[in-house]
N, C-alpha and C positions, 0 to 999 in steps of 0.2 A: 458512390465512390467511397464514402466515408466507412461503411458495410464490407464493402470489397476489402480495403487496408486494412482493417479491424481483423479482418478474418482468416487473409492469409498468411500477415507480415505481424499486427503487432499481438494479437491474443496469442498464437503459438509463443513467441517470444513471451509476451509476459506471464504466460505460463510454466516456462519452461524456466527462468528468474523467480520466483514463488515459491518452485515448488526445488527448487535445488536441482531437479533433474538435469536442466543442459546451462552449463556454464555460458558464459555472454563471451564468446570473442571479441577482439577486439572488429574487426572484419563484420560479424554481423549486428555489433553495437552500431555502426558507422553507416552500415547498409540500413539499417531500420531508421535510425537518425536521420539519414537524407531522404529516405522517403517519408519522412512527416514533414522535415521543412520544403520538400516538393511538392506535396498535397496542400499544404497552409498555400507555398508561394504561390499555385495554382489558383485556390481560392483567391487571393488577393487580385490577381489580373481579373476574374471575374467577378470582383467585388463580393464573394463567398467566404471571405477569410475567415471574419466571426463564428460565420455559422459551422465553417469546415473544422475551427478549430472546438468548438463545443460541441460538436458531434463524436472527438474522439478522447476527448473528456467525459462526457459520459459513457463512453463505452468503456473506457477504464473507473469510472466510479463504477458501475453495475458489474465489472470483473470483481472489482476488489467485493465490493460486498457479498456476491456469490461465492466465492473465494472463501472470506472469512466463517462464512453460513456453512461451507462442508467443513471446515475445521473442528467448529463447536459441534456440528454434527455428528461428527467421527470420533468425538472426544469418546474415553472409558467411561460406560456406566455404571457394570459392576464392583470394578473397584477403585474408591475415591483416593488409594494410595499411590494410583499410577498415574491418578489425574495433575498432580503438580510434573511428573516428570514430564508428561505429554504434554503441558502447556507450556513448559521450557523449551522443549525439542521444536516445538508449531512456531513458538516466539524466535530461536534462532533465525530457523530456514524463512519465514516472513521477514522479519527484521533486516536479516541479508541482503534477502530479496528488494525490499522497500528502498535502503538505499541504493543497490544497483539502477533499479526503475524509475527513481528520481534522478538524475543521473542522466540514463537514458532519454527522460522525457521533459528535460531540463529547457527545452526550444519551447516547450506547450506552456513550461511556468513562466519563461521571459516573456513572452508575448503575449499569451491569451488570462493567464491566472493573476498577472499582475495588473495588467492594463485593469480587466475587471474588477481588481479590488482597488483600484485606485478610481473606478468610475463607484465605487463606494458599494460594487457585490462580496462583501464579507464572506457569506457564502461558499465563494467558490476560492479554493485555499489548494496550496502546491500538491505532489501530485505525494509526496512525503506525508503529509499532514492530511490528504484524502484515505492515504491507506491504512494511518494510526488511527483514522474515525472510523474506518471500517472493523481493523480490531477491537479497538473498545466497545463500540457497541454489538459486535457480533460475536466476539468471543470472551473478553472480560465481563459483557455486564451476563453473557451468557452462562459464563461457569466460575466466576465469582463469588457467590453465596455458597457453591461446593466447595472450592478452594478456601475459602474464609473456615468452613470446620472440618480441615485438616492440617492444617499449619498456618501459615500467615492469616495475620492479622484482620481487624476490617482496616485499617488504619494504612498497612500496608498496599491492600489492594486500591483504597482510595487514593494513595499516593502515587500506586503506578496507573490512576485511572488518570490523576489531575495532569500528570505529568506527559500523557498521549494526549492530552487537550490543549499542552502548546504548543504556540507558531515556535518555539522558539529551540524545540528540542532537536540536537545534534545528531548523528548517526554514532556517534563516539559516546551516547549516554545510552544506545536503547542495550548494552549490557546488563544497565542495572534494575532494567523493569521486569526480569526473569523472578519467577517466584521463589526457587528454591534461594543459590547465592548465585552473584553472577559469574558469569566465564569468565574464565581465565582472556588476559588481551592476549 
């Protein structure tokens, strides 16, 4: 069941959030939303709730990581001058994206990511802070040492590495982890 959901309700969706292409109505925010807390609730009356809700936990960590893996992939190789613009442009529409889908998947952090890290799994972290670990290490530490000799600093990129490695960072600050200057609010 966890497979089925995954595939026809929430990967399209979080695809389509990621990547900028299909805007989140309100209507199919609300639709995907009650179909997790229906599959959790399900789970629950058959005592599956745990496992139902770590089944579509990880099927959004191995999104996000695939995800971040074609970015770096697709990054410019011939030329390192277009490589800050294009990690600006990837960080917006991710970024966007990231808060929309936390957000969206706000019912998997109450329930299943918190209960967990209060049973002391560290580990398993909101669904915000899944997708900033997915970029830092798939696309900062990836294209990092490029970006380091064309402009910013090491000092900078370690700042915006440390700063995807808090719990505690807002959606109102991933402006400033943009390599060139950030966006305008």
């Amino acid at each position: 069941m966890a497979e089925e959901l995954w595939r026809t309700d929430l990967e399209p969706t979080v695809n389509g959030i990621l990547t900028g292409n299909e805007p989140l109505t309100f209507a199919a925010h609300a639709a995907v939303y009650s179909k997790i807390f229906n599959y959790v609730a399900e789970g629950k009356a058959k005592g599956t709730s745990e496992a139902s809700q770590a089944q579509i936990y990880t099927q959004v960590q191995n999104f996000l990581d695939e995800h971040t893996k074609r970015i770096s992939a697709a990054a410019p190789t011939s030329d390192d001058g277009e490589l800050a613009s294009y990690y600006d442009t990837e960080w917006d529409h991710f970024s966007s994206g990231t808060a929309v889908l936390n957000r969206l998947l706000n019912y998997l952090n109450r329930h299943y990511v918190l209960r967990k890290r209060a049973e002391g799994h560290l580990n398993v972290v909101t669904i915000r802070n899944l997708a900033l670990g997915s970029w830092r290490e798939n696309v900062l530490d990836s294209l990092g040492p490029r970006l380091e000799r064309i402009g910013p600093n090491k000092e900078q990129i370690e700042s915006i590495r440390i700063q995807l490695n808090s719990e505690d960072l807002l959606d109102d600050k991933f402006k400033e982890l943009r390599i060139t200057s950030p966006q305008p609010a």
